[in-house]
CHARMM-style PDB file with segment names, atoms N, HN, CA, C and O in Angstrom:
ATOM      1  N   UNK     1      -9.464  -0.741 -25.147  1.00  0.00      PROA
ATOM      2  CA  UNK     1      -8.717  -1.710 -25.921  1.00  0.00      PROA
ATOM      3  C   UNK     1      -8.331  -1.068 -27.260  1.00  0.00      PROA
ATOM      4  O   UNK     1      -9.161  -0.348 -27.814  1.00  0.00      PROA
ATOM      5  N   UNK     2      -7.197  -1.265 -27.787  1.00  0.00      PROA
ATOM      6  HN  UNK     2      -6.523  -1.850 -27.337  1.00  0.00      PROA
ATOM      7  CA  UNK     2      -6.641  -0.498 -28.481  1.00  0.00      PROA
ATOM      8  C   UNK     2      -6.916  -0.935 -29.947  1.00  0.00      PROA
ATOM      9  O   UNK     2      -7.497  -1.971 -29.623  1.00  0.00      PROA
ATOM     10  N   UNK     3      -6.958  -0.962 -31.378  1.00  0.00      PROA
ATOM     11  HN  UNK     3      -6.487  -0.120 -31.641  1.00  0.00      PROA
ATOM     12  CA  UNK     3      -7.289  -1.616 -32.765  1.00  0.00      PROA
ATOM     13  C   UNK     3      -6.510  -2.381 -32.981  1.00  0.00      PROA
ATOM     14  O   UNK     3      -6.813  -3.037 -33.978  1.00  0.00      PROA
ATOM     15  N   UNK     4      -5.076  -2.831 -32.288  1.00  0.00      PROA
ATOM     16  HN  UNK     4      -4.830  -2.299 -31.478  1.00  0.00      PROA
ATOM     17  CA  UNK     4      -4.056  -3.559 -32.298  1.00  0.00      PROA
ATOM     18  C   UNK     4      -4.291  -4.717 -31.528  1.00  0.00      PROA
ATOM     19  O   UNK     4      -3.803  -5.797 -31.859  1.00  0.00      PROA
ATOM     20  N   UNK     5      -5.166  -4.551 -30.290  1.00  0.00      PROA
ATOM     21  HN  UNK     5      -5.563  -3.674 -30.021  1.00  0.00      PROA
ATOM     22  CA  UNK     5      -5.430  -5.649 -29.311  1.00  0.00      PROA
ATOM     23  C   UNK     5      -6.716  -6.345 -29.915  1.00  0.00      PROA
ATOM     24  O   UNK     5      -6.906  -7.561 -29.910  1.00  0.00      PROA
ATOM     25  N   UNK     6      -7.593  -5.367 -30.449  1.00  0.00      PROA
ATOM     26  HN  UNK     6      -7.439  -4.379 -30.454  1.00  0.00      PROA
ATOM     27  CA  UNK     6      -8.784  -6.436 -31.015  1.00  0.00      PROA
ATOM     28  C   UNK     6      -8.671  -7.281 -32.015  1.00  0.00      PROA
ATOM     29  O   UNK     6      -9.341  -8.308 -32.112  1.00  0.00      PROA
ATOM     30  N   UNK     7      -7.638  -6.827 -32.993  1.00  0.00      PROA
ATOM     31  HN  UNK     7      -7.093  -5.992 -32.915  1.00  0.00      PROA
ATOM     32  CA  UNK     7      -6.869  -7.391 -34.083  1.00  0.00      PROA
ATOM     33  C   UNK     7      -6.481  -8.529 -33.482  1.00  0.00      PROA
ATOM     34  O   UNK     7      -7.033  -9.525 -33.950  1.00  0.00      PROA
ATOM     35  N   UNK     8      -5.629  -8.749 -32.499  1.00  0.00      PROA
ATOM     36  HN  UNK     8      -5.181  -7.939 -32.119  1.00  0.00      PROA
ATOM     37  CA  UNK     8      -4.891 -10.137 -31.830  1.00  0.00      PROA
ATOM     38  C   UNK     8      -6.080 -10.768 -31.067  1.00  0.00      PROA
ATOM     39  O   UNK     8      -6.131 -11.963 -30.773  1.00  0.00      PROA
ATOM     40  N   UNK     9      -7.027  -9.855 -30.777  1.00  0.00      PROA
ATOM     41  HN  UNK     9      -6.985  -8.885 -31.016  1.00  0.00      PROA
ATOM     42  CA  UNK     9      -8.265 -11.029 -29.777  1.00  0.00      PROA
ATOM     43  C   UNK     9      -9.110 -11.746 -31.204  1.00  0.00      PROA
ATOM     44  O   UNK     9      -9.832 -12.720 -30.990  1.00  0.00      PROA
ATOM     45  N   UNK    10      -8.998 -11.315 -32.348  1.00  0.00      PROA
ATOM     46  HN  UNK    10      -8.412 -10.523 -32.521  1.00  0.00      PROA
ATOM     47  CA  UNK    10      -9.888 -11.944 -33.246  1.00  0.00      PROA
ATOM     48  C   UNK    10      -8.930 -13.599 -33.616  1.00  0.00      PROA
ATOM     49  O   UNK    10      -9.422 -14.617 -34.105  1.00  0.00      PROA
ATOM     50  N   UNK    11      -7.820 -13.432 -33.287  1.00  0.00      PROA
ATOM     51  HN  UNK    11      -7.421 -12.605 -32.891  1.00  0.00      PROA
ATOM     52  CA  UNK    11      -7.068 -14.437 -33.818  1.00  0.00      PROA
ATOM     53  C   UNK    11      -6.401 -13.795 -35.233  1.00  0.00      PROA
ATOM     54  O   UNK    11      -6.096 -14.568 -36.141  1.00  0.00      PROA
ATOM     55  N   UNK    12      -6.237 -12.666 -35.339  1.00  0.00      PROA
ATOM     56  HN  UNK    12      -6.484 -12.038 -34.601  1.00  0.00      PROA
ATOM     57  CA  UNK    12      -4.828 -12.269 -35.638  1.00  0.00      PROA
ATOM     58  C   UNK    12      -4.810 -12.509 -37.431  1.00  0.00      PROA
ATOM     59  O   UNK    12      -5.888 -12.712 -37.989  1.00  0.00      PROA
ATOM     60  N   UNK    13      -3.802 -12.476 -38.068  1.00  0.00      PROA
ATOM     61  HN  UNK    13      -2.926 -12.312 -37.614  1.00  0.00      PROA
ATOM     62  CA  UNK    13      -3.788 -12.721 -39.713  1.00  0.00      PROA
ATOM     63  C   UNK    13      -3.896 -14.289 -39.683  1.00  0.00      PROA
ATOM     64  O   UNK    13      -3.888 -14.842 -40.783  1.00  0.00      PROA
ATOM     65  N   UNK    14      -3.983 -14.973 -38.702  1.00  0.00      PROA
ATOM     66  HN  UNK    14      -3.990 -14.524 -37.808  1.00  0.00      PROA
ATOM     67  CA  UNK    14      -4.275 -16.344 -38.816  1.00  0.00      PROA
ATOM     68  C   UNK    14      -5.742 -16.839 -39.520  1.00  0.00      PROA
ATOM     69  O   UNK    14      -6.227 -17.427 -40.487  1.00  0.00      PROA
ATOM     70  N   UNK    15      -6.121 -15.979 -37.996  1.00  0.00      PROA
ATOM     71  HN  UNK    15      -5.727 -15.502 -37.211  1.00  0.00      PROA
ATOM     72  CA  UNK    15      -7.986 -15.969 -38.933  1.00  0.00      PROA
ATOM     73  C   UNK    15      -8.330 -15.220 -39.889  1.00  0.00      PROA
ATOM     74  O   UNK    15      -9.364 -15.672 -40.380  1.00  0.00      PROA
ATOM     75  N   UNK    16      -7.935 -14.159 -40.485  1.00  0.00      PROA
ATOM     76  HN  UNK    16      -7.094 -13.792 -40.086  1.00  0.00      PROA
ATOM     77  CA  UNK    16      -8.584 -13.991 -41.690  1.00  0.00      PROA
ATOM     78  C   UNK    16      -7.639 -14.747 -43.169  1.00  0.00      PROA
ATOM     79  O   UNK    16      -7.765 -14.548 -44.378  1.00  0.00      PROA
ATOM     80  N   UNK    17      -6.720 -15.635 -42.394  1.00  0.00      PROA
ATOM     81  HN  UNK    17      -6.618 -15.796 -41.412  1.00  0.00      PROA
ATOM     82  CA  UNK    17      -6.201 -16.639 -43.751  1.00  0.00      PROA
ATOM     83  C   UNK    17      -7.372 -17.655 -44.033  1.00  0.00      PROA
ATOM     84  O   UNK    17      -7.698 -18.232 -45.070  1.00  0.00      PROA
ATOM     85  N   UNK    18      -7.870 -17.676 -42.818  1.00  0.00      PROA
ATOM     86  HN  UNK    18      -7.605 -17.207 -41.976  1.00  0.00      PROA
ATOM     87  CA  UNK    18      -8.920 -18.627 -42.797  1.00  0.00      PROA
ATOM     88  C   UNK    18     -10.355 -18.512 -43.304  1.00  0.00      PROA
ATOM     89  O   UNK    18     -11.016 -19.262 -44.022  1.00  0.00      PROA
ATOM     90  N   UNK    19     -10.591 -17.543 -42.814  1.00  0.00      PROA
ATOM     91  HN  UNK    19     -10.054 -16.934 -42.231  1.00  0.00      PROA
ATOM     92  CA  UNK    19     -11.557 -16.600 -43.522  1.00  0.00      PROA
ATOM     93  C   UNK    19     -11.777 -16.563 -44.653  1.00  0.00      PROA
ATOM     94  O   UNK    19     -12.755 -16.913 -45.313  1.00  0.00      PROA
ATOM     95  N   UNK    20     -10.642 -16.030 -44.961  1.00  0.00      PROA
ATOM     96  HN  UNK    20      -9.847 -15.746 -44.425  1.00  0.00      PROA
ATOM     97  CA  UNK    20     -10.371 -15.392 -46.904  1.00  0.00      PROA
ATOM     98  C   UNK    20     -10.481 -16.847 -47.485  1.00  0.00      PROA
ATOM     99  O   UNK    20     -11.344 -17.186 -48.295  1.00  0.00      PROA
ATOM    100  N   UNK    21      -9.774 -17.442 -47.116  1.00  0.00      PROA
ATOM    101  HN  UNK    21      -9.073 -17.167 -46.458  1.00  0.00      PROA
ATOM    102  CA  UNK    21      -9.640 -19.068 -47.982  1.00  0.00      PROA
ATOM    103  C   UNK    21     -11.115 -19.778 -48.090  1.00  0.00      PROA
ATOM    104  O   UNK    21     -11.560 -20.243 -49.140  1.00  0.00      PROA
ATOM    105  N   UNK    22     -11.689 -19.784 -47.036  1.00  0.00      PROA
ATOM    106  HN  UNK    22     -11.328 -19.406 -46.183  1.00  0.00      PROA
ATOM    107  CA  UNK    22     -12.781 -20.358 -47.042  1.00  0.00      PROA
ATOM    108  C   UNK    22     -14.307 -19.613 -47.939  1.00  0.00      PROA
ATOM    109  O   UNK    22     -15.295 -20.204 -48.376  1.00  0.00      PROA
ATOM    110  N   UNK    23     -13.974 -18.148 -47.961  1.00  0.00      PROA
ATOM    111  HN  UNK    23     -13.172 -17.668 -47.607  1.00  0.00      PROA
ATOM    112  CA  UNK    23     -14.647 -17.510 -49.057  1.00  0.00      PROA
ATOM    113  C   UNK    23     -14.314 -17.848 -50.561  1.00  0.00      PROA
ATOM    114  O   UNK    23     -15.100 -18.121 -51.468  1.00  0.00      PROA
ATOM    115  N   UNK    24     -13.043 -17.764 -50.582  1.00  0.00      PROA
ATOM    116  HN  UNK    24     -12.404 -17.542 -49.845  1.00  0.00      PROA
ATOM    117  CA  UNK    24     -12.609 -17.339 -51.732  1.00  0.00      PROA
ATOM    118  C   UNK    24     -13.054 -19.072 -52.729  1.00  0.00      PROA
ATOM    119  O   UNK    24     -13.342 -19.274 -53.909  1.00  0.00      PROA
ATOM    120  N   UNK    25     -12.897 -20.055 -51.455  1.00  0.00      PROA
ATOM    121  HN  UNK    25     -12.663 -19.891 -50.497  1.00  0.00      PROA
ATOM    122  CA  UNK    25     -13.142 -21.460 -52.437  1.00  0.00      PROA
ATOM    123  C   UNK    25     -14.208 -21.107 -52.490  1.00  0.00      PROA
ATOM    124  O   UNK    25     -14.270 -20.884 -53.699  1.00  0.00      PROA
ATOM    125  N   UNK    26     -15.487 -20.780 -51.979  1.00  0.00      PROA
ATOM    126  HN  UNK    26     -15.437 -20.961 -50.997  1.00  0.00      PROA
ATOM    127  CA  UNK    26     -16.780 -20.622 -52.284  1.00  0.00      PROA
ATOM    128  C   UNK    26     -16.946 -19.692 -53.693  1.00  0.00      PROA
ATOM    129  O   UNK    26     -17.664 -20.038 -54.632  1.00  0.00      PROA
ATOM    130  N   UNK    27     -16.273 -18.645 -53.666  1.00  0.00      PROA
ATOM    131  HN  UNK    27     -15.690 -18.365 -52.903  1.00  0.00      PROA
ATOM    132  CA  UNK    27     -16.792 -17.754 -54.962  1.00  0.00      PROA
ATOM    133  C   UNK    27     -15.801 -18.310 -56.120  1.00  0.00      PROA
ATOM    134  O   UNK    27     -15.923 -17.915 -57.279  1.00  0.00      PROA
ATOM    135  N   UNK    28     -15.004 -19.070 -55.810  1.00  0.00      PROA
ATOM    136  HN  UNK    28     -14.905 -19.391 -54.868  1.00  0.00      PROA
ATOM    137  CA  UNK    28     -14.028 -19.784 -57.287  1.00  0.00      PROA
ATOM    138  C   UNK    28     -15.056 -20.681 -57.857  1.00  0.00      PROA
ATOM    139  O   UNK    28     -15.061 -21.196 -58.975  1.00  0.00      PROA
ATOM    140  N   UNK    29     -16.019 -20.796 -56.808  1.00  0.00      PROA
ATOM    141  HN  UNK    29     -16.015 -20.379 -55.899  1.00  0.00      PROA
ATOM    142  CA  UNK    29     -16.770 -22.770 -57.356  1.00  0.00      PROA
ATOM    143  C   UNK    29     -17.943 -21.943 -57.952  1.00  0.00      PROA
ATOM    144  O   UNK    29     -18.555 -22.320 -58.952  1.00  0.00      PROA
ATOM    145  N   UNK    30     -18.197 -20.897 -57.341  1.00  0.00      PROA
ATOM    146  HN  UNK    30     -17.700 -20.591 -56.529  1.00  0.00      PROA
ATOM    147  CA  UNK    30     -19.613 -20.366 -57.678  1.00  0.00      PROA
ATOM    148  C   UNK    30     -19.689 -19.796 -59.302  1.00  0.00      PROA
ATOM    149  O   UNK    30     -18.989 -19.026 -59.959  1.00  0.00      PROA
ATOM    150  N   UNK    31     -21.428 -20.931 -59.697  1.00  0.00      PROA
ATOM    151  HN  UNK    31     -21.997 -21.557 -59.163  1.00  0.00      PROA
ATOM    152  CA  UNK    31     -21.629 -20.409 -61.188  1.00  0.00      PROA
ATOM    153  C   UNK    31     -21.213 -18.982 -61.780  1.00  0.00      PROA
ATOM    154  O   UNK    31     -20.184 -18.887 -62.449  1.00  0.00      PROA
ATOM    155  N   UNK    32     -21.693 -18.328 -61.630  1.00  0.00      PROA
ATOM    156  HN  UNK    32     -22.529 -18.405 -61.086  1.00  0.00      PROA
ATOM    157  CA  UNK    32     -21.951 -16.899 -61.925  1.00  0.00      PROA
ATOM    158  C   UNK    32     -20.897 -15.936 -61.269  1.00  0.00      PROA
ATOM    159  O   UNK    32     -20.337 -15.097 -61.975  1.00  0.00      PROA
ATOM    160  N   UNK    33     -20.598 -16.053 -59.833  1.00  0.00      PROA
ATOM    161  HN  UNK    33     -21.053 -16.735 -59.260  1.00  0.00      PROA
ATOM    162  CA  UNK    33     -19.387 -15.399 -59.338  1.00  0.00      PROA
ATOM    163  C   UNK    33     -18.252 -15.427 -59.892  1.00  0.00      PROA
ATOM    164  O   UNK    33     -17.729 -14.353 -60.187  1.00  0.00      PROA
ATOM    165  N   UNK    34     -17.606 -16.625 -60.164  1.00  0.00      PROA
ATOM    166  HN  UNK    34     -18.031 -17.497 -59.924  1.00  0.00      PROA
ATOM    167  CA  UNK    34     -16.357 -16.891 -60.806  1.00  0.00      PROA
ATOM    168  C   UNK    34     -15.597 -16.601 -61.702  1.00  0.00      PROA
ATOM    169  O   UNK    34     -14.370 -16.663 -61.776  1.00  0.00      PROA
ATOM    170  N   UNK    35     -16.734 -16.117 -62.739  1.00  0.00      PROA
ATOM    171  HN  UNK    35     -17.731 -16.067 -62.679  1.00  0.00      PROA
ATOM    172  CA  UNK    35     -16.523 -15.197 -63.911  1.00  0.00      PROA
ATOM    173  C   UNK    35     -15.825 -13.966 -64.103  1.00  0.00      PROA
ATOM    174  O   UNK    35     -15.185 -13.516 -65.053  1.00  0.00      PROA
ATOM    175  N   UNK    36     -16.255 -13.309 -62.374  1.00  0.00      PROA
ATOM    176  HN  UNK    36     -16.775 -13.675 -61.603  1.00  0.00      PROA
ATOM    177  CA  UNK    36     -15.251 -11.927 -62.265  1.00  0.00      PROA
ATOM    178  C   UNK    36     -13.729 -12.035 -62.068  1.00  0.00      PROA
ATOM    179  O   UNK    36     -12.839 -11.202 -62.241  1.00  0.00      PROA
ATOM    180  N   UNK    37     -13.699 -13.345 -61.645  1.00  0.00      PROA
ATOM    181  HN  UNK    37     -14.422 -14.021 -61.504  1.00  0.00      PROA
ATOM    182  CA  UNK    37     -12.375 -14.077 -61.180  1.00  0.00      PROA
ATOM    183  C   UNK    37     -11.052 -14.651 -62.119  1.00  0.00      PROA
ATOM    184  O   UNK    37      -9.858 -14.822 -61.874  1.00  0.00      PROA
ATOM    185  N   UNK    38     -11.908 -14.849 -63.312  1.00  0.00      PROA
ATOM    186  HN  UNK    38     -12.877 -14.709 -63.511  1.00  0.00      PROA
ATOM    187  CA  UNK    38     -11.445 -15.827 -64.414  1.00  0.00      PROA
ATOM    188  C   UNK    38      -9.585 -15.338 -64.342  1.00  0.00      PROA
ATOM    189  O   UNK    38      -8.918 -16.141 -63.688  1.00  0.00      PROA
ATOM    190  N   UNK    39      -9.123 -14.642 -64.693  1.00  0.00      PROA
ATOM    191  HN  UNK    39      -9.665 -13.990 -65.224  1.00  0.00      PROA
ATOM    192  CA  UNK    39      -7.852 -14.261 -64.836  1.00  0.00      PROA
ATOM    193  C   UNK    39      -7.114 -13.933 -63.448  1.00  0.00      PROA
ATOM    194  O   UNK    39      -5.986 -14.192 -63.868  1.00  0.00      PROA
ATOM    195  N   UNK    40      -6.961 -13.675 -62.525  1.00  0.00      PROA
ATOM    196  HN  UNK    40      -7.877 -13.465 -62.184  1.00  0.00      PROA
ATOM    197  CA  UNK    40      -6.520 -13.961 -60.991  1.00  0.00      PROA
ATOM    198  C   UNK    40      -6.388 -14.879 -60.378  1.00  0.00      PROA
ATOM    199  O   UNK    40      -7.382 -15.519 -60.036  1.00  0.00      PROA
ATOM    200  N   UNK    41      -5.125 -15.271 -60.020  1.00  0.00      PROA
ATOM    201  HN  UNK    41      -4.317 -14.752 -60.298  1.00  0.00      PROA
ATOM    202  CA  UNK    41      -5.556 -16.530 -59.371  1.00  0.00      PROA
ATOM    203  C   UNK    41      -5.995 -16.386 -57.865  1.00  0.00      PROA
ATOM    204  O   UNK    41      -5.514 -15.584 -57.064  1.00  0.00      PROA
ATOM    205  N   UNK    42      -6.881 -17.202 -57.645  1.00  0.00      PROA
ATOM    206  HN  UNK    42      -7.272 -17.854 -58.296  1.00  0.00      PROA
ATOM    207  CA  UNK    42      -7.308 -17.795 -55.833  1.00  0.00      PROA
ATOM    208  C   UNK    42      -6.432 -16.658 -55.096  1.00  0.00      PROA
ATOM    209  O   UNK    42      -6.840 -15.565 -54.704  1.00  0.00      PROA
ATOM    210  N   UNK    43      -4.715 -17.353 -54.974  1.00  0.00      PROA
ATOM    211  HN  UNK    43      -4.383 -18.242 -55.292  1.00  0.00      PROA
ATOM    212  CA  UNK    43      -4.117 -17.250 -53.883  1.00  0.00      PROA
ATOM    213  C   UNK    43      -3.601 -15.941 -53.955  1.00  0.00      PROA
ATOM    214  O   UNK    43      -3.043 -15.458 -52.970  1.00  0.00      PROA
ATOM    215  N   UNK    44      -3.709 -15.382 -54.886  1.00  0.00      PROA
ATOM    216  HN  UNK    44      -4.163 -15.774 -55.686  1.00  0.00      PROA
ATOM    217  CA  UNK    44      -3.603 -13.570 -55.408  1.00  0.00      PROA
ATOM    218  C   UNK    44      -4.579 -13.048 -54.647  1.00  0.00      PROA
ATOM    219  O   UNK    44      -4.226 -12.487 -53.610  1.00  0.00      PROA
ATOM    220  N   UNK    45      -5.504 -13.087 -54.863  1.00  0.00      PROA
ATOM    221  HN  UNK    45      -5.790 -13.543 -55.706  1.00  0.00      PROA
ATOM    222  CA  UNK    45      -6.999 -12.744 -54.194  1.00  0.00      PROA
ATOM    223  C   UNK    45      -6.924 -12.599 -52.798  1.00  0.00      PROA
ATOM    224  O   UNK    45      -7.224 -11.654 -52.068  1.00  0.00      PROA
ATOM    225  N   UNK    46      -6.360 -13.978 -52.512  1.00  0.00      PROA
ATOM    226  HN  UNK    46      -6.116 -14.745 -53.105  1.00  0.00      PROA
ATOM    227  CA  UNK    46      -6.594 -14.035 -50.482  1.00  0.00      PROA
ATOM    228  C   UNK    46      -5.820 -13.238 -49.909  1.00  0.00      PROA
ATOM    229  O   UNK    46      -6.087 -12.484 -48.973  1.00  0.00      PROA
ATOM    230  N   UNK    47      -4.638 -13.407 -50.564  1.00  0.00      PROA
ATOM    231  HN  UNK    47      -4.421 -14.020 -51.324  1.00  0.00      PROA
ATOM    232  CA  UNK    47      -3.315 -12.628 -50.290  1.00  0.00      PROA
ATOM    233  C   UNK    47      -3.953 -10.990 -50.028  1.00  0.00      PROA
ATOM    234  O   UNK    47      -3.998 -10.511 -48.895  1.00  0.00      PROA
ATOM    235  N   UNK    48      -4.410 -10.265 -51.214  1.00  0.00      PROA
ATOM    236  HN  UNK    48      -4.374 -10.654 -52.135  1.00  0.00      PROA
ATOM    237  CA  UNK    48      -4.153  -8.984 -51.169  1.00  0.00      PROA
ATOM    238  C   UNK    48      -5.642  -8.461 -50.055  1.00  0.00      PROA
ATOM    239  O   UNK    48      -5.829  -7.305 -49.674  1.00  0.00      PROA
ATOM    240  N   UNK    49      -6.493  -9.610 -49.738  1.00  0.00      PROA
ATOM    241  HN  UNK    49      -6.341 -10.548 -50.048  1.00  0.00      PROA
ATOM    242  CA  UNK    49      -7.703  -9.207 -49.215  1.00  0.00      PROA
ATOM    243  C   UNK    49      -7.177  -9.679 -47.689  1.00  0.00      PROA
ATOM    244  O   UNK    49      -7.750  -9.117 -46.755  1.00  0.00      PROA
ATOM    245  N   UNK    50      -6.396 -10.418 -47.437  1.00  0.00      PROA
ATOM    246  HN  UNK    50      -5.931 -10.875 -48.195  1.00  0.00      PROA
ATOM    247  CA  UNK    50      -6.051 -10.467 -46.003  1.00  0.00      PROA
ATOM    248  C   UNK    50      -5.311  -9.414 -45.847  1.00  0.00      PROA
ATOM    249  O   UNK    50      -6.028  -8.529 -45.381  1.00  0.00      PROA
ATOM    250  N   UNK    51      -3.736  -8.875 -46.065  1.00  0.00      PROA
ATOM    251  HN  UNK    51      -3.153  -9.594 -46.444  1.00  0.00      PROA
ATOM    252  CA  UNK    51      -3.283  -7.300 -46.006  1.00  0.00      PROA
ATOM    253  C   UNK    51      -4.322  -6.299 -46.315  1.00  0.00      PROA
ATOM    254  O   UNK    51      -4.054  -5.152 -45.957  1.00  0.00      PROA
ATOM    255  N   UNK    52      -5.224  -6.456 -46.786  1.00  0.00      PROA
ATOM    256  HN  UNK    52      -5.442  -7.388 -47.076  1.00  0.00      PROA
ATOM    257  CA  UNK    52      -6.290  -5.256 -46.701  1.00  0.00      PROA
ATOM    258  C   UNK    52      -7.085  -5.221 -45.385  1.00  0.00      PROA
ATOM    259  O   UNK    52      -7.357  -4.196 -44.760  1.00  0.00      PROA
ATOM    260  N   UNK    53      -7.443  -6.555 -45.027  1.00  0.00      PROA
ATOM    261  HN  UNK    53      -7.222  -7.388 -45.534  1.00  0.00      PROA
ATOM    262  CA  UNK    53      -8.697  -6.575 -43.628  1.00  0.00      PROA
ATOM    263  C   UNK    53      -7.675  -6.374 -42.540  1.00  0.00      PROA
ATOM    264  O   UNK    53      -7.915  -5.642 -41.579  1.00  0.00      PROA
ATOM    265  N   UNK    54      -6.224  -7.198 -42.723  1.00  0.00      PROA
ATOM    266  HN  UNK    54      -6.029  -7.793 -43.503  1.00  0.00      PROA
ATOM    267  CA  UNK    54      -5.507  -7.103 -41.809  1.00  0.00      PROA
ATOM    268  C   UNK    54      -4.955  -5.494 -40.949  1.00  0.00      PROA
ATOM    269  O   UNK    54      -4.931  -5.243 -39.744  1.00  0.00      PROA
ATOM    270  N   UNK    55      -4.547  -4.594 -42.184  1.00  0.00      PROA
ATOM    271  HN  UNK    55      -4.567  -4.797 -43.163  1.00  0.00      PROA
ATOM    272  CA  UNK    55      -4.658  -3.225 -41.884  1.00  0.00      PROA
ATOM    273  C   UNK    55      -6.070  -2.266 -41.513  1.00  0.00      PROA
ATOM    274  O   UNK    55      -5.862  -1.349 -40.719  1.00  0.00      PROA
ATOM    275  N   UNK    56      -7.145  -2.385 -41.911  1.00  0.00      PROA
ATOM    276  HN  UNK    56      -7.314  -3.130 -42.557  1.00  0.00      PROA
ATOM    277  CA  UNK    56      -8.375  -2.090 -41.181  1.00  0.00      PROA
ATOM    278  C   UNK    56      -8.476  -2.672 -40.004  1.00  0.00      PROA
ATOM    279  O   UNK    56      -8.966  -2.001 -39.096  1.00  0.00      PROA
ATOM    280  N   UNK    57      -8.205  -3.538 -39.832  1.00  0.00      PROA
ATOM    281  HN  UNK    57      -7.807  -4.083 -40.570  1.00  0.00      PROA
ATOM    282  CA  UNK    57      -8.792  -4.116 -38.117  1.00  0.00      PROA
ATOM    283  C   UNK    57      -7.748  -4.253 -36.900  1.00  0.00      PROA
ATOM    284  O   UNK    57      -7.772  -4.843 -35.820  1.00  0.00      PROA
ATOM    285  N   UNK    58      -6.895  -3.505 -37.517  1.00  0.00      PROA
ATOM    286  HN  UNK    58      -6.875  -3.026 -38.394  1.00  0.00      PROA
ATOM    287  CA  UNK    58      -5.771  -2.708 -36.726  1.00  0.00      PROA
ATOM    288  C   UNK    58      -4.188  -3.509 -37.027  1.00  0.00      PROA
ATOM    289  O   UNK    58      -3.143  -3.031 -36.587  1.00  0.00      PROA
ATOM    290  N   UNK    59      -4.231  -4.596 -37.722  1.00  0.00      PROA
ATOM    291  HN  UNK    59      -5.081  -4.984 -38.079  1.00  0.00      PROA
ATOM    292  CA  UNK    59      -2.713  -5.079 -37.679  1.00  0.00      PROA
ATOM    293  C   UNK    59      -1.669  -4.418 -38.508  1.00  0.00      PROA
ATOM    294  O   UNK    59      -1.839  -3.262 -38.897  1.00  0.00      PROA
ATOM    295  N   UNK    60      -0.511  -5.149 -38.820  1.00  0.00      PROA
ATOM    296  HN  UNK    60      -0.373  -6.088 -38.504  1.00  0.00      PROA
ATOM    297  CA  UNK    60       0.610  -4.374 -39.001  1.00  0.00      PROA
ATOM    298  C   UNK    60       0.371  -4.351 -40.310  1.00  0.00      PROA
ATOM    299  O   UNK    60       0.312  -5.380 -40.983  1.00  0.00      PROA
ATOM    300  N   UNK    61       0.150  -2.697 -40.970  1.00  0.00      PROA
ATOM    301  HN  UNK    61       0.198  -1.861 -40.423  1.00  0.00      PROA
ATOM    302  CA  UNK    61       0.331  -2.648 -42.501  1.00  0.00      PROA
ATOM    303  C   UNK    61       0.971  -3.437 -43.872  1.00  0.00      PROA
ATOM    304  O   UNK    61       2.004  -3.093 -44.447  1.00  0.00      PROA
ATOM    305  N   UNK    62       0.198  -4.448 -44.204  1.00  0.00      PROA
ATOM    306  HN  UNK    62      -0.640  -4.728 -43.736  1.00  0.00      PROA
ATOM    307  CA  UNK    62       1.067  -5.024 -45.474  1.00  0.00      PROA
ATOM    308  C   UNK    62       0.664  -4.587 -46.783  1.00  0.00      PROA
ATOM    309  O   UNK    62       1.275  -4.682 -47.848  1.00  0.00      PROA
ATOM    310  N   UNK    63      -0.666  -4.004 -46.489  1.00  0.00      PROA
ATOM    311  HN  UNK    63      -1.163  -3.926 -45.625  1.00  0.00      PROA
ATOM    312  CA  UNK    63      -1.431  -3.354 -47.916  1.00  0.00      PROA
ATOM    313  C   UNK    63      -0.914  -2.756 -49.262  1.00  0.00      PROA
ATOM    314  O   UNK    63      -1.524  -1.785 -48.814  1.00  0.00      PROA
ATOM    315  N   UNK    64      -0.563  -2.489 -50.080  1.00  0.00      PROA
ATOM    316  HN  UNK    64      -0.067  -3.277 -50.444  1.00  0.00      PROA
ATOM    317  CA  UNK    64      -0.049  -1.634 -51.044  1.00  0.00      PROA
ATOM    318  C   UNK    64      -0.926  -1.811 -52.442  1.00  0.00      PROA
ATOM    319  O   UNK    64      -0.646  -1.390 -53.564  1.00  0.00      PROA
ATOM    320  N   UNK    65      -2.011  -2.528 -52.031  1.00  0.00      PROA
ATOM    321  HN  UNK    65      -2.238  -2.870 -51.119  1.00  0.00      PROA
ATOM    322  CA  UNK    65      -2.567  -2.442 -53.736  1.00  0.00      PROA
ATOM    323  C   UNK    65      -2.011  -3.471 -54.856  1.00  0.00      PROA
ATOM    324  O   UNK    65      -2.087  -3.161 -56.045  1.00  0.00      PROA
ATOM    325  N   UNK    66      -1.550  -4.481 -54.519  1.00  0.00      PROA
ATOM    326  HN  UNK    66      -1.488  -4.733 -53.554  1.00  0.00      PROA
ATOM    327  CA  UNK    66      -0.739  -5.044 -55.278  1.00  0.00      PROA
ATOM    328  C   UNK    66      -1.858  -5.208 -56.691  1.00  0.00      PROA
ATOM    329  O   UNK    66      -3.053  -5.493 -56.625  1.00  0.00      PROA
ATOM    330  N   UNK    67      -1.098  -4.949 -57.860  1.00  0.00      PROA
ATOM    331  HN  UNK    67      -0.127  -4.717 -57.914  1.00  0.00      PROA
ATOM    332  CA  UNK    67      -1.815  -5.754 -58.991  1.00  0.00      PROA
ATOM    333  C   UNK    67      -1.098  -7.260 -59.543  1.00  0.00      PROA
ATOM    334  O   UNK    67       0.033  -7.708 -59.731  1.00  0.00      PROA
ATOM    335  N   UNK    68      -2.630  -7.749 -59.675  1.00  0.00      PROA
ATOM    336  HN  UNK    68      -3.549  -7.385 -59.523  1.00  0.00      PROA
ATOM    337  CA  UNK    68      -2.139  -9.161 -59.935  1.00  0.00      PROA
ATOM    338  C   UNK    68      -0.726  -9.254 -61.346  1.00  0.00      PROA
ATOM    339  O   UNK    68      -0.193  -8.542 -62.196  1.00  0.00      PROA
ATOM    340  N   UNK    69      -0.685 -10.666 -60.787  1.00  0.00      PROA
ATOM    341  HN  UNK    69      -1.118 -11.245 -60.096  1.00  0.00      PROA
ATOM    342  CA  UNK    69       0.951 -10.741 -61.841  1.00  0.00      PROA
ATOM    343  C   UNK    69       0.339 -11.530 -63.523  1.00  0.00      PROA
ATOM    344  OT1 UNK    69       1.137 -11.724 -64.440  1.00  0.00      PROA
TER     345      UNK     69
END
């Protein structure tokens, strides 16, 4: 099975929107975590960490490093 097919058997950039989102509300709410966060927003965050997992786990490259705006 190829890194492209396990990518689509995990459920694809669907699931790690899901993923990421569901972390990311956890470490926005969290005391002490959040702090590293203060200036980024949320949807900056999910964004550049789904094109990151998405290209490791074989899908189509969106990665580039973006820095936040």
């Amino acid at each position: 099975m190829t890194r492209s097919e396990n990518f689509n058997r995990i459920g694809g950039r669907v699931s790690l929107i899901t993923i990421n989102k569901v972390f990311y509300d956890k470490v926005y709410q969290h005391p002490w975590l959040k702090q590293y966060f203060l200036n980024i927003s949320q949807q900056h965050i999910e964004d550049q960490q789904v094109d990151f997992m998405q290209k490791g786990l074989g899908g189509e490259n969106h990665y580039i490093g973006k820095a936040p705006p």
